[in-house]
C-alpha positions as CSV (number, residue, x, y, z in Angstrom):
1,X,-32.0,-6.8,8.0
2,X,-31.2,-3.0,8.2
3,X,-30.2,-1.3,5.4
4,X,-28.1,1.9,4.6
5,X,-27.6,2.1,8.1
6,X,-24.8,5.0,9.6
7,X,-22.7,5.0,12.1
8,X,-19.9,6.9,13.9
9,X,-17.2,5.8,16.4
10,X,-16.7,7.6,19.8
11,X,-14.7,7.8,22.6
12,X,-14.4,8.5,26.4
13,X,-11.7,8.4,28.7
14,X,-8.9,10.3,30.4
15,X,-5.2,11.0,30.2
16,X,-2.5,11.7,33.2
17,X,-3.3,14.7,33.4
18,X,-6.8,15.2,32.4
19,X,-10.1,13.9,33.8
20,X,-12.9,11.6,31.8
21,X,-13.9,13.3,29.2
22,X,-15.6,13.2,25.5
23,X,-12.4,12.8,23.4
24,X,-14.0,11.3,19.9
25,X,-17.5,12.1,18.8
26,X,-19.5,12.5,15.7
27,X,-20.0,15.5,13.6
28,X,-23.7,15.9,13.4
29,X,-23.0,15.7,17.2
30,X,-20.1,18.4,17.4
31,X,-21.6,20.3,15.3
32,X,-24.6,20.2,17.5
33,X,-22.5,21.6,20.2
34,X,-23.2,18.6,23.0
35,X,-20.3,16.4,22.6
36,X,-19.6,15.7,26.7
37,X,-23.2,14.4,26.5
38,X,-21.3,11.0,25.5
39,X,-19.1,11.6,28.7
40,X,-22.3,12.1,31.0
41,X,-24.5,9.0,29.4
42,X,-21.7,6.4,29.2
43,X,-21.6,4.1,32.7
44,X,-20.8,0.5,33.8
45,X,-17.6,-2.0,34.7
46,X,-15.2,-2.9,32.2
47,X,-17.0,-5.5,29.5
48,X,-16.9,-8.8,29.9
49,X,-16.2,-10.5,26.3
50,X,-19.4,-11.1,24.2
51,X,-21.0,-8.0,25.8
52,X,-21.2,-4.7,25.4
53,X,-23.7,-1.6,26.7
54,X,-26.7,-0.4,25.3
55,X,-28.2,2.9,25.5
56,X,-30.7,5.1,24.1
57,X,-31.0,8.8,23.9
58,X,-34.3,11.1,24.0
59,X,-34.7,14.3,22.6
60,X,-30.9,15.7,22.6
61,X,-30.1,18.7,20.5
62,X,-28.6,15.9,17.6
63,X,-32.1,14.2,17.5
64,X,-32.1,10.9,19.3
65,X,-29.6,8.2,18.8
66,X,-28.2,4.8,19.9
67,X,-25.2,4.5,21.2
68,X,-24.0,1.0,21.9
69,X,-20.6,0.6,23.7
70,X,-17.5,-1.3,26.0
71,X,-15.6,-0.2,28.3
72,X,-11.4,-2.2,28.1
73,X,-8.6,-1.1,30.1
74,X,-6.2,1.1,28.2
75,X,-2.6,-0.4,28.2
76,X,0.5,0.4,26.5
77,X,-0.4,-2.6,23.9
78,X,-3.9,-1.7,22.8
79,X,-2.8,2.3,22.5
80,X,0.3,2.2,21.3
81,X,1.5,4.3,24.0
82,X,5.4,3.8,25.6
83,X,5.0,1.6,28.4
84,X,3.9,-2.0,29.3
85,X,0.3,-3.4,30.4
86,X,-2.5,-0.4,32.0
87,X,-1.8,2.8,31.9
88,X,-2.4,5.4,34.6
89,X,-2.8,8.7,35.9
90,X,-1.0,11.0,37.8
91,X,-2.3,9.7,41.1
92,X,-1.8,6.1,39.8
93,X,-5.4,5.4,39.0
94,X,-5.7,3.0,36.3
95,X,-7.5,4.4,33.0
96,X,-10.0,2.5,31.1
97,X,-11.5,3.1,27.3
98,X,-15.1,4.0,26.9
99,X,-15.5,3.4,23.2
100,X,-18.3,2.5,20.6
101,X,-20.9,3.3,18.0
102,X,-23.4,5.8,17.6
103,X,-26.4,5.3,15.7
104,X,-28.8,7.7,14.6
105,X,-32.2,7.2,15.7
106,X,-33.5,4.2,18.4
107,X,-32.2,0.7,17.3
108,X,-33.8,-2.0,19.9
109,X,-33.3,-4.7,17.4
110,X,-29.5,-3.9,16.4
111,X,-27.1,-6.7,15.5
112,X,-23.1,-5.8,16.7
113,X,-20.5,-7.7,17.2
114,X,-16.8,-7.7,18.7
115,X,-15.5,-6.9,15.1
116,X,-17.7,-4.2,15.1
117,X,-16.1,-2.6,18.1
118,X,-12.6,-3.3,17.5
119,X,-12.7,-1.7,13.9
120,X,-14.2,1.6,15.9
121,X,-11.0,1.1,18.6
122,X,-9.0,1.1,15.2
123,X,-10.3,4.4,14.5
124,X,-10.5,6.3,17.6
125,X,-7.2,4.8,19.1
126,X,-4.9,7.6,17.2
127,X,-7.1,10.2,18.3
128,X,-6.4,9.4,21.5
129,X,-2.6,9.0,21.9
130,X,-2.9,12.6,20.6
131,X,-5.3,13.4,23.6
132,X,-2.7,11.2,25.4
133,X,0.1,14.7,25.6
134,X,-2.2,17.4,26.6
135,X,-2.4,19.2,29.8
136,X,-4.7,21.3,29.4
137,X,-8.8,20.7,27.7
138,X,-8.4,20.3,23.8
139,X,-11.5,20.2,21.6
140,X,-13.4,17.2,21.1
141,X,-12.3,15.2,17.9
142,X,-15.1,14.8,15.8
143,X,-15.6,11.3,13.5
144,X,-16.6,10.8,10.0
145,X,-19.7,8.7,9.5
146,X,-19.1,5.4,8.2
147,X,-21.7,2.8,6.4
148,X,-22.5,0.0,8.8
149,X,-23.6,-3.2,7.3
150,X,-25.5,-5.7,9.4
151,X,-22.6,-8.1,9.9
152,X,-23.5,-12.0,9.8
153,X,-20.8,-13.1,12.9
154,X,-22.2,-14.0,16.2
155,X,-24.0,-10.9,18.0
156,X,-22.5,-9.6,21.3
157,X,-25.0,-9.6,24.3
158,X,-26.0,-6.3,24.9
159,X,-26.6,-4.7,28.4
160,X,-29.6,-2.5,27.5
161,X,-29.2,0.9,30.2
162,X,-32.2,3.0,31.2
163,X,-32.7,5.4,28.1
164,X,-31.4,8.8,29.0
165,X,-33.3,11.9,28.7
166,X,-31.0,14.8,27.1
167,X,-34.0,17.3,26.9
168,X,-38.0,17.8,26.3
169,X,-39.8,16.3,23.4
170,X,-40.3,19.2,20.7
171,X,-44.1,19.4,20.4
172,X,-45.7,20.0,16.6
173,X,-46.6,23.8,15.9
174,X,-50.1,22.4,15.1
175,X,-50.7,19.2,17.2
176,X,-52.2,16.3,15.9
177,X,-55.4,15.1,17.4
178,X,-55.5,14.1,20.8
179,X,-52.1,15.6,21.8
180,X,-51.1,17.6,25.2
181,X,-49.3,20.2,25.0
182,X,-47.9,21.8,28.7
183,X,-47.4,25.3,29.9
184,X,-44.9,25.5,31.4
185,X,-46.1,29.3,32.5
186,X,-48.3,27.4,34.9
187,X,-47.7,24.8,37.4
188,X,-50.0,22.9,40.3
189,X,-50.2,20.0,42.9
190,X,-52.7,17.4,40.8
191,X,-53.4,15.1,43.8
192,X,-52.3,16.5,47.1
193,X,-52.7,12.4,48.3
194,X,-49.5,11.9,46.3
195,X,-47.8,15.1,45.3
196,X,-46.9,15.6,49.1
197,X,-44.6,14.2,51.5
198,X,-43.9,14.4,55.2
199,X,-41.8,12.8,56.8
200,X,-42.0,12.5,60.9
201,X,-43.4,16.6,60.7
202,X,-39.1,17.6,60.7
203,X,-38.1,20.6,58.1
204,X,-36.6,19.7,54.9
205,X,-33.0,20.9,54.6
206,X,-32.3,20.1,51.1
207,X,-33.3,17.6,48.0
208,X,-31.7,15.5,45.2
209,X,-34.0,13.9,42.4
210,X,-32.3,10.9,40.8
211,X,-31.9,9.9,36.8
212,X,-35.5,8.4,36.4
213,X,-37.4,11.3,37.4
214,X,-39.8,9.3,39.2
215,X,-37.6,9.0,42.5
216,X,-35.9,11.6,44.9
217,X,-34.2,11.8,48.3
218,X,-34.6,14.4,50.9
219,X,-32.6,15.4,53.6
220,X,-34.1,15.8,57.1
221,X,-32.5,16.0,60.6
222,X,-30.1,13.3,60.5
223,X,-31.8,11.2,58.1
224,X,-31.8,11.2,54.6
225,X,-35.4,9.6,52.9
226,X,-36.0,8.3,49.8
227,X,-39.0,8.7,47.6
228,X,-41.4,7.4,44.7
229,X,-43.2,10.0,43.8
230,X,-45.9,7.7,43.1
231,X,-45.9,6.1,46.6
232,X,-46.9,8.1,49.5
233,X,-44.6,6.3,51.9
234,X,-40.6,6.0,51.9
235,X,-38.7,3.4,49.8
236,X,-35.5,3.9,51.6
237,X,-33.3,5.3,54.5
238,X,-30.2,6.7,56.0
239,X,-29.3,7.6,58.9
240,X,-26.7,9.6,60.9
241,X,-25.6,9.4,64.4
242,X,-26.1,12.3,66.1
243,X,-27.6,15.9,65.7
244,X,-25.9,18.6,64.2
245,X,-25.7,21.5,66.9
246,X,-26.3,24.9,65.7
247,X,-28.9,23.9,63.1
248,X,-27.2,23.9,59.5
249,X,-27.8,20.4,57.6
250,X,-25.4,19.6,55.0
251,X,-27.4,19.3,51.9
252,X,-27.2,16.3,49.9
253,X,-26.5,15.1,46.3
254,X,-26.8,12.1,43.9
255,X,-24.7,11.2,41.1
256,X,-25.4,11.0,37.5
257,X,-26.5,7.0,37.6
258,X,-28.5,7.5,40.5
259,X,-26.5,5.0,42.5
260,X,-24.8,7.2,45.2
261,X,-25.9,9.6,47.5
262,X,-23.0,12.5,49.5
263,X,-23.8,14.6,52.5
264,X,-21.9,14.9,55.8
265,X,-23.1,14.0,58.9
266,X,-22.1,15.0,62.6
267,X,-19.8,12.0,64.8
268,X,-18.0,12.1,67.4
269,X,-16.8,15.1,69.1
270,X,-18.6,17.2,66.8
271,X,-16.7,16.1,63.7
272,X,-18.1,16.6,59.9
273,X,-18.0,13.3,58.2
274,X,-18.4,13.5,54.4
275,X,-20.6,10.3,53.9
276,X,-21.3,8.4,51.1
277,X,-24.2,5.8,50.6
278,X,-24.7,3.5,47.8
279,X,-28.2,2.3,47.1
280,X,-27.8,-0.6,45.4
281,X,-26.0,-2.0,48.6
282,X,-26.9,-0.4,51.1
283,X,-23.1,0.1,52.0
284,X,-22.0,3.7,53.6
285,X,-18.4,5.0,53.6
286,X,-16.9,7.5,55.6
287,X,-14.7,9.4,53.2
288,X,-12.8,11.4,55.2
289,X,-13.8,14.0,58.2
290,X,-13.5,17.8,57.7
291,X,-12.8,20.0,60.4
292,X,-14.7,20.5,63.5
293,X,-17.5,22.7,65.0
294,X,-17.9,24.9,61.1
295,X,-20.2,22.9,59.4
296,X,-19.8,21.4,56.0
297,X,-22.1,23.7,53.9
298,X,-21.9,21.8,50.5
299,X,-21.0,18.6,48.5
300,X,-21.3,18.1,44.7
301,X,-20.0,14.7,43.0
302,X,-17.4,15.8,40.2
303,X,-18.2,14.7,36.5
304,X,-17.3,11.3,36.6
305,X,-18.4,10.3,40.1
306,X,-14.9,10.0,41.3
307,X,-14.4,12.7,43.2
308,X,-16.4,14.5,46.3
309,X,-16.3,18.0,46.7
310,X,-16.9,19.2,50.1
311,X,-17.0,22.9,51.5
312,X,-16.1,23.8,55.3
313,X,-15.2,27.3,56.3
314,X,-12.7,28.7,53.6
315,X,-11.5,25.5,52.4
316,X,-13.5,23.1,49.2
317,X,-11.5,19.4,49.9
318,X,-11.7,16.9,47.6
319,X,-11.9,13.4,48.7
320,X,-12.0,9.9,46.8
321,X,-15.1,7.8,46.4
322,X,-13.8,5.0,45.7
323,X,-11.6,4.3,48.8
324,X,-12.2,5.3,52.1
325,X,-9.9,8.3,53.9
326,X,-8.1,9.5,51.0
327,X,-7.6,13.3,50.1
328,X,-7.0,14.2,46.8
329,X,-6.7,18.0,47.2
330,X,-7.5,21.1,48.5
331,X,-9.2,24.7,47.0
332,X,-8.4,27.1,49.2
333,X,-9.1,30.6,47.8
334,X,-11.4,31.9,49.2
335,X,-10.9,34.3,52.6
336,X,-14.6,33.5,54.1
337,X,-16.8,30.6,54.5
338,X,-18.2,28.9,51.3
339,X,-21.3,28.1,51.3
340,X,-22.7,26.1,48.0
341,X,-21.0,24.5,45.0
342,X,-22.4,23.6,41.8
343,X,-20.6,21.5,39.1
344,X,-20.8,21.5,35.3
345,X,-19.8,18.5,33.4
346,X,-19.3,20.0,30.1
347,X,-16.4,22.0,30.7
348,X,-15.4,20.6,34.1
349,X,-15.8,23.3,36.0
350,X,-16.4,23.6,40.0
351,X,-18.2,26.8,40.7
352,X,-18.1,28.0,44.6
353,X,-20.2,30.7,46.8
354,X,-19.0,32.0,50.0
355,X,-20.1,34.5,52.8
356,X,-18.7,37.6,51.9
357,X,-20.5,37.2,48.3
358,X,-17.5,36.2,45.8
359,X,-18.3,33.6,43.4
360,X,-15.5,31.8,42.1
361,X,-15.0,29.3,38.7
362,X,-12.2,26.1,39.4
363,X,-10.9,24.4,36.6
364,X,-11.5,20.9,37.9
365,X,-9.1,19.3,36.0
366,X,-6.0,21.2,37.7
367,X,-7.6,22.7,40.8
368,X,-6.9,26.2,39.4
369,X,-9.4,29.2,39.9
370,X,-9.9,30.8,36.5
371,X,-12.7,33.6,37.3
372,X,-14.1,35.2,40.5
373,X,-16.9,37.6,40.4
374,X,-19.1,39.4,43.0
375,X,-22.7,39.8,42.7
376,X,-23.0,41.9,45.2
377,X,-22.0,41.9,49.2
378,X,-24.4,39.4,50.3
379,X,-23.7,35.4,51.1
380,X,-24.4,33.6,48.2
381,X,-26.8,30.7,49.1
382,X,-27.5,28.7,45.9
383,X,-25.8,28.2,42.4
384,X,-26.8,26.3,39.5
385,X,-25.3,25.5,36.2
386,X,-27.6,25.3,32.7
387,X,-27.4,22.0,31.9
388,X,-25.5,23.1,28.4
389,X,-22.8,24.8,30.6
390,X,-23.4,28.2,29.0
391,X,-25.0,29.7,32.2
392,X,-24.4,30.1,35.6
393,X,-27.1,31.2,38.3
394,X,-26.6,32.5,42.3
395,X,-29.3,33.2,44.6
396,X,-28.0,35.1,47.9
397,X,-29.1,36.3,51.3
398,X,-29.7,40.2,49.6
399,X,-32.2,38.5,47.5
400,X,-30.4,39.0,44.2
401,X,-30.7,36.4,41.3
402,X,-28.2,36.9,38.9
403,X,-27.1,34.5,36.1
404,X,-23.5,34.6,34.0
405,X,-23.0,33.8,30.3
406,X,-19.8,31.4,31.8
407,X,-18.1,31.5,28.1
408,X,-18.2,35.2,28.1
409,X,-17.4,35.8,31.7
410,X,-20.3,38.5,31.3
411,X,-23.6,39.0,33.4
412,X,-26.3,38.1,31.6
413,X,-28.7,41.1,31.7
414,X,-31.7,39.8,33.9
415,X,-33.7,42.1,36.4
416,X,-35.0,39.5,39.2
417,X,-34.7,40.2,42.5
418,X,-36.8,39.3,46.0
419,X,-37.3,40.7,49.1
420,X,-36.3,38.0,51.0
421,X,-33.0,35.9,51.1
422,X,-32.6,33.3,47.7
423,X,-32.2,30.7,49.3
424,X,-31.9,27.4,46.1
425,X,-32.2,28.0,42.5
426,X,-32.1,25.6,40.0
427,X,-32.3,24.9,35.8
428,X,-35.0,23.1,33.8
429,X,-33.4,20.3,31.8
430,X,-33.6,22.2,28.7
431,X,-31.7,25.3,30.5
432,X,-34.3,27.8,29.6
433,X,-36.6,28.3,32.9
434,X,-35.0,28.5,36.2
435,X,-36.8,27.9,40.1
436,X,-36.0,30.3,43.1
437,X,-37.1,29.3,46.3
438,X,-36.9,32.4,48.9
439,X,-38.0,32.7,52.7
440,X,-41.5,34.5,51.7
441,X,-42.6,31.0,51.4
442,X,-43.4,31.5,47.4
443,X,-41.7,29.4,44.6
444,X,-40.6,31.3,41.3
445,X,-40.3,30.4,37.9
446,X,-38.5,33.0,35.6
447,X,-37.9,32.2,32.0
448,X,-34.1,33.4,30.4
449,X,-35.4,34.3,27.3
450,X,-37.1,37.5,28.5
451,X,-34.5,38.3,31.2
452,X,-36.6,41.5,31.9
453,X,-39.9,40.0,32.5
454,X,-41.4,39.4,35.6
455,X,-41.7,35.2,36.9
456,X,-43.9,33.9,34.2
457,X,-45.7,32.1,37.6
458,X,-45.3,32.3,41.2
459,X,-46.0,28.6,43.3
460,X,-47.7,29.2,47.2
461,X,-48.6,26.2,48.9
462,X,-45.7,26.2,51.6
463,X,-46.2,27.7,54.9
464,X,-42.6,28.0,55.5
465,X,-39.4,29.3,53.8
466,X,-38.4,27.1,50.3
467,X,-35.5,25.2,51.1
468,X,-35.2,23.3,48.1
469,X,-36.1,23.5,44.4
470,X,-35.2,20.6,41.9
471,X,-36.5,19.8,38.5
472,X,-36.7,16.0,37.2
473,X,-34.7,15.3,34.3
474,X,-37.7,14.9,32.0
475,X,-38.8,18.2,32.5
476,X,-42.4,17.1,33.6
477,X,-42.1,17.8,37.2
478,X,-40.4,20.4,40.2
479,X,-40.0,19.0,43.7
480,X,-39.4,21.8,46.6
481,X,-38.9,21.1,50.3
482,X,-39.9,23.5,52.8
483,X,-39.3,24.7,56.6
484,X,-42.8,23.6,56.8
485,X,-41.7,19.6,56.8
486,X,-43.5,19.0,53.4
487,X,-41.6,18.0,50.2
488,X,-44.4,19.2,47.1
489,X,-44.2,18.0,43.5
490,X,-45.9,20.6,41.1
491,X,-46.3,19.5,37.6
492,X,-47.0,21.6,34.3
493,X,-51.2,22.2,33.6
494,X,-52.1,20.0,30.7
């Protein structure tokens, strides 16, 4: 039996307008300022009856919680919207509730049944019909905690998801006996046996690590390898049909479950098709085939998983992932080629990079540009949202690294620059160190709070240019790929 136990309803879902989205969440978590985190963790098919999803949630800003959930169709009857049976969107997509309890602190052993989750619909339903009207982002509505008491009825089976990692476990000022603490201001290959990869001696173009931190893909010629970092051989692989002429290899990306993988590869007469493999099945689509002979330079998954974004020349299309050979829209502002995009799930925002050096910010949501900025005159190679959404970073071909407060629309003060063209930067999970990896070969970690500082360490074991720099969701690791054909994993000194 649990006792004084506390709970708060929540909600995800979308309107016609508007895509998924946090729309009910509680306080301690509002006021916490991570609210979309529900959006980002929550996953899975609509619930069969007697089940419902399981999930628990390490080291977030709010402390760690349970959150234990279903997923229903929304119709006209259970919202109390006009209309009869599912409602949809504005493309006619059918909309489904995401709704549940949150529980503070880890609960393997908690008893919940349907009751349970119908009395939270009760509560979040009105918020939503509200939510229902709006065409543009609202704030997120926060919910009142309410007592739970351990009910007697029959339990519902719960699906129990991989616990998600929101940040890095806060270490004691004065650790007890026998912990580790890491510095982070100094990094190195433990066992060369394992920590490196190569694959048939071909350059690595660009790399993706997936949700468990334990597994990654790169992207070679035409084929696209998956990794343990444990193992020293491949777990997995895709491959494309032909060579790309010219040289450029779209980079790839997986989504926030880990289960799909995006790139492009070259068919036919030298046509760009925007692929996307599934690894539970296996399965490969061919969403849709952008332009010839001007390579796609970038894809990114939007928020929710449902949408590709893919850039070739001046043009960012945006194709469906669920169905094969269906656009749903075009970007098209920008007067020379883009060449990386970088997504933010918070706000659901699309930022873009193109060759004459402009940086602009889409609203996802209606495909509008709301903010575009120039570094400086160079290409922009690389950008990277803080995992918070509060920063954006570029690396470009002038060997700038600059970094945006997004909410402000101001540069954040930093003075990092290189030599040698930027070209991949990316975040640490908890937003406060970001990589560089630059065509001197050398790997850089900078820290954001001392903006004037120089790299707090500098990584050189690649022969070659860095292609790639990713950190694992845990924090615990950075991958980089190199010209060289090795993929590296560096990990904090203990």
């Amino acid at each position: 039996m649990i006792d004084n136990l506390k709970s708060w309803c929540f909600l995800v879902s979308r309107n016609p307008y508007l895509d998924y989205r946090t729309v009910v969440a509680p306080n301690f978590i509002c006021e916490a300022g991570i609210g979309n985190i529900l959006a980002r963790v929550t996953e899975g098919d609509i619930t069969e009856q007697g089940t419902a999803f399981y999930r628990e949630i390490l080291y977030s800003k709010a402390a760690e919680f349970t959150i234990i959930y279903r997923i229903i169709e929304a119709t006209a009857e259970n919202t109390g919207i006009d209309g009869n049976g599912c409602l949809k969107d504005s493309v006619g997509r059918e909309i489904s509730l995401i709704e549940g309890l949150v529980f503070q602190g880890l609960l393997p052993n908690i008893v919940v049944t349907e009751q349970n989750l119908e009395a939270a619909h009760q509560q979040v339903i009105s918020y939503y019909r509200e939510f229902w009207e709006s065409l543009t982002r609202i704030s997120i509505f926060p919910s009142e905690l309410i007592e739970y008491i351990e009910p007697s009825g029959q339990s519902l089976n719960l699906i129990k998801l991989t616990a998600y990692v929101a940040g890095e476990k806060q270490q004691l000022s004065l650790p007890q006996k026998g912990t580790l603490e890491l510095n982070y201001g100094s990094w190195k290959i433990i066992d060369k046996n394992i920590d490196e990869k190569i694959y048939n001696n071909e350059e690595v173009a660009s790399l993706a690590v997936f949700p468990d931190s334990e597994t990654f893909a790169a992207r070679y010629d035409c084929d696209i390898v998956v990794w343990k970092i444990s193992e020293k051989e491949p777990i997995s692989k895709f491959s494309g049909t032909r060579k790309p002429l010219g040289g450029f290899l779209t980079p790839i990306v997986v989504n926030s479950t880990g289960e799909l993988i995006a790139t492009a590869m070259i068919e036919g007469f030298d046509e760009n098709k925007i692929k996307l493999y599934n690894l539970k099945t296996n399965d490969c689509k061919d969403l849709g085939t952008q332009g010839q002979f001007k390579r796609v330079k970038a894809v990114v998954f939007s928020p929710d998983s449902k949408i590709v974004f893919s850039a070739s020349g001046e043009k960012i299309k945006l194709w469906d992932a669920e169905c094969e050979g269906i656009e749903r829209g075009e970007l098209s502002d920008h007067s020379d080629d883009v060449r990386c995009l970088a997504v933010d799930s918070n706000k659901g925002l699309l930022a873009s990079g193109d060759r004459r050096g402009y940086i602009k910010l889409w609203k996802i949501s209606n495909k509008k540009a709301i903010l575009t900025i120039q570094p400086d005159q160079f290409p922009i190679n690389s950008l990277a949202f803080s995992p918070d959404g509060q920063f954006l970073v570029s690396g470009s071909d002038g060997g700038a690294i600059k970094v945006w407060n997004v909410k402000t629309e101001k540069e954040y003060p930093v003075d990092w620059k290189q030599s040698q063209p930027i070209n991949c930067v990316a975040f640490s999970p908890n937003g406060s160190l970001i990589a560089t990896g630059c065509d001197n070969t050398i790997i850089k970690i900078w820290d954001l709070k001392n903006p004037q500082s120089s790299p707090i360490c500098r990584l050189k074991e690649h022969d070659k240019a860095v292609t790639a720099v990713v950190f694992t969701p845990d924090g615990k690791k950075l991958i980089s790929g190199s010209k060289d054909g090795t993929v590296r994993v560096w990990r904090p000194v203990q």
